[in-house]
SEVEX-832694 format. One record per residue (C-alpha): x, y, z; residue in one letter. Coordinates in pm, whole numbers, padded with zeros to 5 digits, always signed. Layout:
BEGIN
XYZA;...
This chain:
BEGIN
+01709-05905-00510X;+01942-05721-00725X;+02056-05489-00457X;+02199-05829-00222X;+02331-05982-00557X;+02536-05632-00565X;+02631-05626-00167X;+02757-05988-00271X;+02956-05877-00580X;+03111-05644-00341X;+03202-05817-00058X;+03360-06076-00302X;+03554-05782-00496X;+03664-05698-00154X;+03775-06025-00039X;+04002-06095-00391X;+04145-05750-00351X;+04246-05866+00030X;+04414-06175-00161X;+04588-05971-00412X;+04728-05748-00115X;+04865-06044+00094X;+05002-06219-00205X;+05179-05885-00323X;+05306-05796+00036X;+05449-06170+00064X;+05608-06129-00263X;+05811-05832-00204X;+05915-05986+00148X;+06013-06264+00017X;+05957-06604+00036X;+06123-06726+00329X;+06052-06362+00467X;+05824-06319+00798X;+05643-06067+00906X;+05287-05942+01102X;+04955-06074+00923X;+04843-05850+00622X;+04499-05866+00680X;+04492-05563+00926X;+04689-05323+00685X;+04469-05418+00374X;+04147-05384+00585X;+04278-05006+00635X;+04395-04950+00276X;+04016-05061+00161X;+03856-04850+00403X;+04021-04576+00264X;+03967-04637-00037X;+03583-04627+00013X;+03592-04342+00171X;+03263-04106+00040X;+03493-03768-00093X;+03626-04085-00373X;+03416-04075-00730X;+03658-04201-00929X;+03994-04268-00682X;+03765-04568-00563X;+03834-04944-00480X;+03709-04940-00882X;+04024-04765-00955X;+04251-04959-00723X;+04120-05284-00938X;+04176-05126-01283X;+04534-05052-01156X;+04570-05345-00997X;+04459-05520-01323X;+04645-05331-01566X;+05044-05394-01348X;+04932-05740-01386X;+04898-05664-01755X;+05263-05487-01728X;+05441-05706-01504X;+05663-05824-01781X;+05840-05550-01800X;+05844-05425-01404X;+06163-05520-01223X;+05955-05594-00957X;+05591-05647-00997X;+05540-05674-00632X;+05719-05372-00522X;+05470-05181-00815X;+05180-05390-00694X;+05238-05225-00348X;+05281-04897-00465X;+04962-04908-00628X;+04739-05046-00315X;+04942-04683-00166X;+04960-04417-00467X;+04594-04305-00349X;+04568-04407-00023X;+04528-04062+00143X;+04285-03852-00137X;+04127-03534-00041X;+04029-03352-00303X;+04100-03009-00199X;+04455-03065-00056X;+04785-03072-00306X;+05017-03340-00112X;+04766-03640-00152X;+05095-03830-00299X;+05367-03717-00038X;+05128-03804+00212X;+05037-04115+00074X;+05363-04204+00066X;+05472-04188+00382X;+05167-04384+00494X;+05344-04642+00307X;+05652-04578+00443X;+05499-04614+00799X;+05306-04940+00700X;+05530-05141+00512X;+05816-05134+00776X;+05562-05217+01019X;+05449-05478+00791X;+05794-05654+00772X;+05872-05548+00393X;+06307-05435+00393X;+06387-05088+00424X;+06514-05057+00057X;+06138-05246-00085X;+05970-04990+00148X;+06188-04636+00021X;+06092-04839-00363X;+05711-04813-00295X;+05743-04471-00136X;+05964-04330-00443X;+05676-04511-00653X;+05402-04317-00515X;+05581-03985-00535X;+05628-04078-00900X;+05274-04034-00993X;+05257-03628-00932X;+05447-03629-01256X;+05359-03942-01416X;+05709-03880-01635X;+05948-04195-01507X;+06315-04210-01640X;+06383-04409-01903X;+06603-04669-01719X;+06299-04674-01441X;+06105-05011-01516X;+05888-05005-01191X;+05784-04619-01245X;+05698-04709-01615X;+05491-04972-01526X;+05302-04793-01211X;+05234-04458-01448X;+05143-04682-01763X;+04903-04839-01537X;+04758-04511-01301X;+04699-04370-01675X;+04565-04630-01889X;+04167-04502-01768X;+04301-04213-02021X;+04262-04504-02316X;+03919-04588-02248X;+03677-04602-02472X;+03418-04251-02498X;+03159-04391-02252X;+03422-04504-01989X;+03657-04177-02051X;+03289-04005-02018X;+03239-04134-01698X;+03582-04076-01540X;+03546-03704-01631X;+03264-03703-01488X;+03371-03918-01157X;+03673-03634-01184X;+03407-03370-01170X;+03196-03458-00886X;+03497-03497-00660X;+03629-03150-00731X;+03192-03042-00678X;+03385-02745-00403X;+03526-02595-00738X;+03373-02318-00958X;+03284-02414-01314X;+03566-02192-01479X;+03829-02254-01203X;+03800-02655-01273X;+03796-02615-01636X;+04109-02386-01631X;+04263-02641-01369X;+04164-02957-01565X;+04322-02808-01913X;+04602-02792-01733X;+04652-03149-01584X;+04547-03226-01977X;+04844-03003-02114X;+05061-03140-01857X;+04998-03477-01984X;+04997-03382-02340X;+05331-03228-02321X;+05489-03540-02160X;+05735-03697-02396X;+05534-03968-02398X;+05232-04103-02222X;+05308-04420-02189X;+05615-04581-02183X;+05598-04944-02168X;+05591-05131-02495X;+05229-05220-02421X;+05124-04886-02345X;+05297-04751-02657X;+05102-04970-02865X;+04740-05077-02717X;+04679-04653-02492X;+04881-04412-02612X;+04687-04335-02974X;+04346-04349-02803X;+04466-04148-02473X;+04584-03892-02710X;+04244-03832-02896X;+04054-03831-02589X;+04271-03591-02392X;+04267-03362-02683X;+03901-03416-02717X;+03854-03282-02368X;+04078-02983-02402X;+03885-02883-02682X;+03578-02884-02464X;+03721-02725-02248X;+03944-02419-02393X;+03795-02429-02710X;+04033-02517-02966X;+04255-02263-02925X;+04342-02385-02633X;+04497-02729-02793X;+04785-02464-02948X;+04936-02433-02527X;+05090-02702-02376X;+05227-02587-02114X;+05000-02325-01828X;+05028-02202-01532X;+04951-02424-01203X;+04568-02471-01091X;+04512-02118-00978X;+04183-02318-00749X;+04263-02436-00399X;+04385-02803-00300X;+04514-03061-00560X;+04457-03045-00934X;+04193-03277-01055X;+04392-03615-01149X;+04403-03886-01330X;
C-alpha cells in the first residue's frame, strides 16, 4: 500500500511540474504569443531528468530549483525566462563528461525556438544555463543572480539534507577513485568558497549564505583536513569528465 501511495505522489509531482513548465513557457512567450503545445517538450525534459546516472541532478532537484526562483522572483527581471533556464541548466547530465552545461544549453536553444519562445528569450535561457559552470553572475545580472542563488541554495541545507546531497554527489561520480573525488570535490568547494559571494540576491545574502558557508567548510575539512581550508584556489579536477557539482 505504501509503495502505490508513492507511484501516486509521483505521478502527481510529475503532473504539477508539467503545469509549472507550460505556465513558464507561456509566460516568456507572452500572452498573446502562440506557439506548438508544451506538453511534448516537458514530457522530454522529465524523462531526462529521471534518467538512472541522476542521484542528486533528479526531478527532486528540478523542484527545489523550481521552488526556490519562485522564492526569488522578486528580484529576477524575468522570472519566466529563469524559470526556463532552470527546467534546461541540467537537462543533459552525464557524470563523466565536462560540457553537461554547453550542451544543455543548446538543447535549449534547439527547443525553445521550436517551441515558439523569441530568439532574444531563447539566447536569455541559453546564456542562463552557461551561467551555472561558474555560478559568479555580474552584478547588474538579475536573472543569473536569481538562477545561481537558486541552483545553490541545497548548499544551505540543514546537516541531514547537506548529508544527503554529498552523498547523492557521491554515488553519481561511483566511476571515480576515492582520492581523485575528494581532490576534485575540494576543489568545486574552494571554487565556491572563493566566489565573492555565494549568493547574491538579498534573500540569499540573508536566509543561505551563513549556513552554506559552514557547511562547505565543514566538508573541506573532511576532506583535506584542515589544512586544506588555508587554499582557495586548486588546480582543475585532475579525474576524467565533469567535476562533481552542485
Amino acid at each position: 500500500m505504501a509503495d502505490a501511495d508513492a507511484d501516486i505522489d509521483a505521478l502527481r509531482a510529475l503532473r504539477a511540474l508539467r503545469v509549472r513548465f507550460a505556465r513558464a513557457l507561456s509566460g516568456a512567450r507572452g500572452a498573446d504569443a502562440a506557439g506548438p503545445d508544451a506538453a511534448p517538450y516537458a514530457a522530454d525534459l522529465l524523462a531526462r531528468w529521471q534518467e538512472p546516472q541522476r542521484h542528486y541532478h533528479t526531478v527532486a532537484h528540478l523542484t527545489a530549483v523550481l521552488d526556490h526562483v519562485d522564492v526569488l522572483a522578486e528580484y529576477a527581471a524575468d522570472p519566466d525566462v529563469v524559470r526556463l533556464a532552470a527546467w534546461f541548466h541540467d537537462a543533459v547530465y552525464r557524470p563523466e563528461r565536462s560540457e553537461n552545461e554547453e550542451r544543455s544549453a543548446r538543447l535549449a536553444e534547439r527547443a525553445l525556438r521550436e517551441a515558439g519562445l523569441p530568439d532574444a528569450k531563447t539566447a536569455e535561457v541559453a546564456r542562463l544555463v552557461r551561467l551555472t559552470v561558474t555560478h559568479d553572475p555580474a552584478d547588474d545580472d538579475r536573472d543569473g543572480q536569481v538562477l545561481c542563488d537558486a541552483d545553490l541554495a541545497i548548499l544551505a541545507a540543514p546537516p541531514a539534507g547537506y548529508a544527503a546531497y554529498t552523498a547523492a554527489v557521491r554515488r553519481e561520480y561511483h566511476f571515480v577513485p576515492d582520492h581523485a573525488f575528494r581532490t576534485g570535490r575540494a576543489a568545486v568547494l574552494r571554487q565556491l568558497l572563493g566566489l565573492p559571494r555565494l549568493f547574491r540576491t538579498p534573500h540569499g545574502q540573508r536566509e543561505w549564505a551563513a549556513a552554506a558557508r559552514h557547511n562547505l567548510t565543514g566538508e573541506l575539512a573532511e576532506l583535506t583536513g584542515p589544512a586544506g581550508l588555508t587554499e582557495l584556489t586548486d588546480p582543475e579536477m585532475p579525474s576524467p569528465g565533469g567535476s562533481p557539482a552542485p
